[in-house]
N, C-alpha and C positions, 0 to 999 in steps of 0.2 A: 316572362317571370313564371305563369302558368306548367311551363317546361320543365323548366328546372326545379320548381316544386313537384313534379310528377316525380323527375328524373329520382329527385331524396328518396319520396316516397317507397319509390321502387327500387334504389339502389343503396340503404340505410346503411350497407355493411361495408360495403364499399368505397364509400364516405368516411365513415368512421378511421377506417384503414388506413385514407389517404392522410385525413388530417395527423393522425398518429403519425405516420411518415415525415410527413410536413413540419410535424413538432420534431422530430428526432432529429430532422437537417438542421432547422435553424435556432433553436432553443438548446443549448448544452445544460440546463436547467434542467428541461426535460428530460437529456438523453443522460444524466446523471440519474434522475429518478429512477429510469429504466433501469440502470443498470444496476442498481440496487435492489429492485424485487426481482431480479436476476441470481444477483451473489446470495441474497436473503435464503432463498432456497437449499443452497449448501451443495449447489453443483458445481462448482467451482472451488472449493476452500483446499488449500494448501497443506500439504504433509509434511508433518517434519518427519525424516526417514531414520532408520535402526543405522546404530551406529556402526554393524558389520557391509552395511549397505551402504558408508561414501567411499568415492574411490579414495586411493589412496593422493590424486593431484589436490581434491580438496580437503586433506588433512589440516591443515597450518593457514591462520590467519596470514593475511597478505596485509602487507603494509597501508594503509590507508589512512589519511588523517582530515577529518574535517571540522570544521570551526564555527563556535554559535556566534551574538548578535557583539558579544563583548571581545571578539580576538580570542578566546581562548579555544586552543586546538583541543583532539582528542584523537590520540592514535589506535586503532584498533588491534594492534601488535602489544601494544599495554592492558589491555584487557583479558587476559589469561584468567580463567577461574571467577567467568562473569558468564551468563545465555547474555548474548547480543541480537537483538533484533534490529534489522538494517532495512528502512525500506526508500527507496528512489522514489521521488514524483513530482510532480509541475503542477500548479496551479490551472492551468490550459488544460489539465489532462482530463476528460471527463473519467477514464475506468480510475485513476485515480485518487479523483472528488468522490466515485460511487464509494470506492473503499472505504476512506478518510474516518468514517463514522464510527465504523468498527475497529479501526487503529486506534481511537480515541478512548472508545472502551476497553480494549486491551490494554491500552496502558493507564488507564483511568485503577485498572485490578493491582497493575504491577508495578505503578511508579516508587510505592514506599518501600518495595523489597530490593535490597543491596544486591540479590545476586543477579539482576536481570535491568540489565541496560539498552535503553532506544536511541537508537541512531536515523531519525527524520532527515534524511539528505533531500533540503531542496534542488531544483535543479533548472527553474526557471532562470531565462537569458538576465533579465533582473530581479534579484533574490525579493526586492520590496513589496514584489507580486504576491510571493506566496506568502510572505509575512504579511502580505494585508488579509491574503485569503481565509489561513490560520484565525487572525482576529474577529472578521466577519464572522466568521462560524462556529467562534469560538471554542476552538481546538485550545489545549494545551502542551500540548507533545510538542519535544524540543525542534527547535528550530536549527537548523544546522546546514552548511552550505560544504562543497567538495572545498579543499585546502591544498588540493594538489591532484594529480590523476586517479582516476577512478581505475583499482584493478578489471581486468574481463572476469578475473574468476569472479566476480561481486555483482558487476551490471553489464551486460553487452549492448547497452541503446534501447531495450524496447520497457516502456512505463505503464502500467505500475512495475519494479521489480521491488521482491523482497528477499532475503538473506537472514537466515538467521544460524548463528555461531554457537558451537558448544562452550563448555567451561577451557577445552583445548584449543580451538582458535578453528574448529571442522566444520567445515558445510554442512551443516545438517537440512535446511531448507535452504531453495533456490528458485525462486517460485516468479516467472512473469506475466505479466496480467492482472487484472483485480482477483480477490478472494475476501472472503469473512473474516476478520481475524478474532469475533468476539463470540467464539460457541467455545461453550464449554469442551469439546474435544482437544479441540487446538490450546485452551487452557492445560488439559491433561498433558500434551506433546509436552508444553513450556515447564510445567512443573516434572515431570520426567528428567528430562535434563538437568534443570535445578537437582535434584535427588543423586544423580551420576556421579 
């Protein structure tokens, strides 16, 4: 015992490290926390890009339709003359859960403006997962599940992804990974488009 009290002693920082480590494998808890004084920093946040700047494959919304808790669908080929924000995630995901917070306050800003609509596509194997996760954490951002095939131009598999649509149906962000969604900048991008 005497050992191993030296061993701390002498190696505090390296302990420290290990347990950090240690939390990060087995706590998703944790490795959510993390990754949120990650995103918190603003090294990672998402650009929505100049409209001379998408190509021309992501001009036009792709047909896409997915459905909330009550059956009713919502096509994305309908939404002409609306910013669409689309983001993909699982319950399971920690990058995510790191986001989720700041999706929650960006749409906490924009839920009462008509021209800017959120498209929350769960994506867990069972939808009840993420509709319990949603609750626990008391998110309100819609809940909403795929209704049929997910375009590539939209999602290609890797979570978090987000998407967001001009008033034309144009890629304007395409973003996989976590990011911030709730600084003011990224506010500017959305009001921008609104303005177009």
């Amino acid at each position: 015992m005497d050992k191993i009290k030296k061993w701390l002693r002498n190696n505090w920082g390296t302990a420290i490290m290990l347990l950090f480590f240690l939390l990060l494998l087995v706590s998703p808890n944790f490795k959510t926390w993390v990754m949120r004084q990650i995103i918190s920093t603003g090294i990672m946040n998402a650009k929505v890009e100049k409209k001379e700047a998408v190509s021309s494959s992501k001009d036009l919304a792709e047909y896409f339709m997915v459905m909330d808790n009550s059956g009713n669908t919502i096509n994305t080929s309908d939404l002409k003359g609306k910013v669409v924000f689309m983001n993909f995630w699982a319950s399971w995901c920690p990058p995510c859960r790191a986001e989720f917070p700041s999706i929650q306050k960006f749409y906490e800003r924009y839920k009462d403006n008509p021209g800017v609509i959120f498209l929350t596509v769960n994506l867990d194997e069972d939808p009840s997962l993420g509709e319990a996760y949603l609750k626990k954490e008391q998110f309100t951002v819609p809940f909403l599940v795929p209704a049929g095939n997910i375009p590539s131009a939209y999602f290609s598999g890797s979570l978090p992804t987000t998407v967001v649509l001009d008033k034309n149906g144009g890629i304007r962000l395409q973003h996989a990974g976590m990011a911030d969604y709730s600084k003011a900048s990224f506010y500017k991008e959305i009001d921008a488009l609104l303005d177009e």
